[in-house]
C-alpha positions as CSV (number, residue, x, y, z in Angstrom):
1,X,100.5,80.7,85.2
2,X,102.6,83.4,85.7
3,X,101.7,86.4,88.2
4,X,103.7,89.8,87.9
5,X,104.3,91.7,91.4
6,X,104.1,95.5,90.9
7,X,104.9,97.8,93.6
8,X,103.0,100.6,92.1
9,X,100.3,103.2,93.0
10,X,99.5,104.4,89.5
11,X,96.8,102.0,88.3
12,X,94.2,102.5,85.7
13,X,90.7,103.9,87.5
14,X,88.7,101.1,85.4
15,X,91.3,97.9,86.2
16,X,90.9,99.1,90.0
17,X,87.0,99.7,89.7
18,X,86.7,96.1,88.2
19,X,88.9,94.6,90.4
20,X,87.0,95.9,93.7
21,X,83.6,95.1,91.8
22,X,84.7,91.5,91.4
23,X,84.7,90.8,95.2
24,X,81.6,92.7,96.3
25,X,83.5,95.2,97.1
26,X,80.9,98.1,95.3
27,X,81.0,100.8,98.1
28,X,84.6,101.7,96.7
29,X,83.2,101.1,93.0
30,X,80.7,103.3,93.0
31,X,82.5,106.3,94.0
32,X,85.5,106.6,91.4
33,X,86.6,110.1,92.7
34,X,87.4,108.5,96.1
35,X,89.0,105.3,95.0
36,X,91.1,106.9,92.4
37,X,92.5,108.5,95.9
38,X,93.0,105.7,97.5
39,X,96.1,104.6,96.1
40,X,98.2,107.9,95.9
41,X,97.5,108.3,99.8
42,X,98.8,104.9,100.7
43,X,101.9,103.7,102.0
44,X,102.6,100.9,100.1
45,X,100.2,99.3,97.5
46,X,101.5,95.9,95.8
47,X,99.3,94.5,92.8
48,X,99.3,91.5,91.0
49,X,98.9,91.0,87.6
50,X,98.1,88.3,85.2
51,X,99.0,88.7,80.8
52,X,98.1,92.4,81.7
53,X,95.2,92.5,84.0
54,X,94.9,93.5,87.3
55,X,94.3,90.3,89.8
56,X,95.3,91.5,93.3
57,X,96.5,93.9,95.1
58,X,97.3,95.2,98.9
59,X,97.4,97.8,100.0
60,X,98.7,99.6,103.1
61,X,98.0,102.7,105.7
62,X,100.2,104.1,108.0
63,X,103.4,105.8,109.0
64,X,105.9,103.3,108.7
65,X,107.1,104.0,112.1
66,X,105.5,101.9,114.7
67,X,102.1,100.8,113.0
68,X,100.5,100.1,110.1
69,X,97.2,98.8,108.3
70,X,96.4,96.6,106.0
71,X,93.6,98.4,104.7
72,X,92.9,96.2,101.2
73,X,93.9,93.1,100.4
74,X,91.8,91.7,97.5
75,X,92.2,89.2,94.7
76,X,89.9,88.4,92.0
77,X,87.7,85.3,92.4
78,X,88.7,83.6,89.5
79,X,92.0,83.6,90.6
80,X,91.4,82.7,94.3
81,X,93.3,79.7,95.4
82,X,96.5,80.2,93.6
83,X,98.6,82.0,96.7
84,X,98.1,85.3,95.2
85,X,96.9,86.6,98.3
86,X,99.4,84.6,100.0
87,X,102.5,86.2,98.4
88,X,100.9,89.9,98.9
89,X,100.3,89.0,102.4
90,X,103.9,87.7,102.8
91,X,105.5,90.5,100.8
92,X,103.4,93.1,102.8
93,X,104.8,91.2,106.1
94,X,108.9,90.8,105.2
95,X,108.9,94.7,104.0
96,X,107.3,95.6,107.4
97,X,109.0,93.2,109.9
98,X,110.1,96.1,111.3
99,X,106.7,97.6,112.8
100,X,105.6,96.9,116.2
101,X,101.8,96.8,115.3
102,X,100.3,95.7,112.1
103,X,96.8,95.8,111.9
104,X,94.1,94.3,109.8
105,X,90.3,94.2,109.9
106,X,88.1,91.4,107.8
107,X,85.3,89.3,107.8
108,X,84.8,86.8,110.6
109,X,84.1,83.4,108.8
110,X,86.4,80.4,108.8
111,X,87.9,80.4,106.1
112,X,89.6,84.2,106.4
113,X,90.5,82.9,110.1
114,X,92.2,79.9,108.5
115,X,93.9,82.1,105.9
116,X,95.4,85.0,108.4
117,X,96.1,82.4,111.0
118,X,98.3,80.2,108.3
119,X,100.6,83.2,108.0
120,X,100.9,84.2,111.6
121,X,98.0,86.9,112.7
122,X,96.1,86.6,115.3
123,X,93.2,87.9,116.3
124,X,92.3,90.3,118.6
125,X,91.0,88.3,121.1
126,X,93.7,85.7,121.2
127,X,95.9,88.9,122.3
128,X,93.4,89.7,124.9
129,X,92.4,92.9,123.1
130,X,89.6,94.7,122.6
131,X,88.8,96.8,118.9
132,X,86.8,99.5,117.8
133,X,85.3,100.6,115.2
134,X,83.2,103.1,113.4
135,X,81.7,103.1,110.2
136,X,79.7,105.9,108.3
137,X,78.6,104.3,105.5
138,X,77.4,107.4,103.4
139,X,80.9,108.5,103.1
């Protein structure tokens, strides 16, 4: 199989909305004004694409300076397991090897442990650190 690396943040608003549907990711589907935004207002998004279709993508905030956060990095279920988000992950990493902080926030289960670990994050509390966050979730 091959997968095609696009560094691009011109996407089609359905191929996004479908992609962010197909990992539960609703909140941003069901509010196309604001993630047909999301992309322009990046830093850096990355996609991956199979015979046309969007499969993954990551995308990054920041200011290219001294941090920067890995806001999205999502990959289609049916093609989870084939180092799709591996190679976004790595690509993100190599172009940003030059920033002091890169940040990312996920879900605490095992397996996204195992995966962040494998390519050298840590977490928060291996560094001694302390996070904080805020969420509204009607916005």
């Amino acid at each position: 199989m091959t997968i095609d690396y696009v560094e691009t943040k011109t996407i089609e608003l359905n191929a996004l909305r479908k992609l962010y549907e197909s990992v539960g990711w609703t909140p941003y589907a069901r509010k196309p004004d604001k993630l047909a935004r999301i992309l322009e207002r990046s830093l850096y998004v990355l996609s991956a694409w199979h015979d046309g279709v969007l499969v993954g993508l990551i995308r990054v905030v920041g200011d290219d300076t001294s941090i920067i956060y890995i806001q999205d990095i999502l990959v289609d279920p049916a093609y989870q397991g084939k180092k799709i988000g591996t190679t976004l992950l790595k690509r993100v990493l190599k172009k940003y090897a030059h920033i002091r902080q890169i940040v990312l926030m996920t879900d605490n289960t095992e397996k996204t442990k195992r995966f962040y670990k494998s390519l050298g994050l840590q977490s928060i509390e291996e560094l001694e650190g302390l996070a904080f966050v805020k969420v509204n979730l009607d916005a």
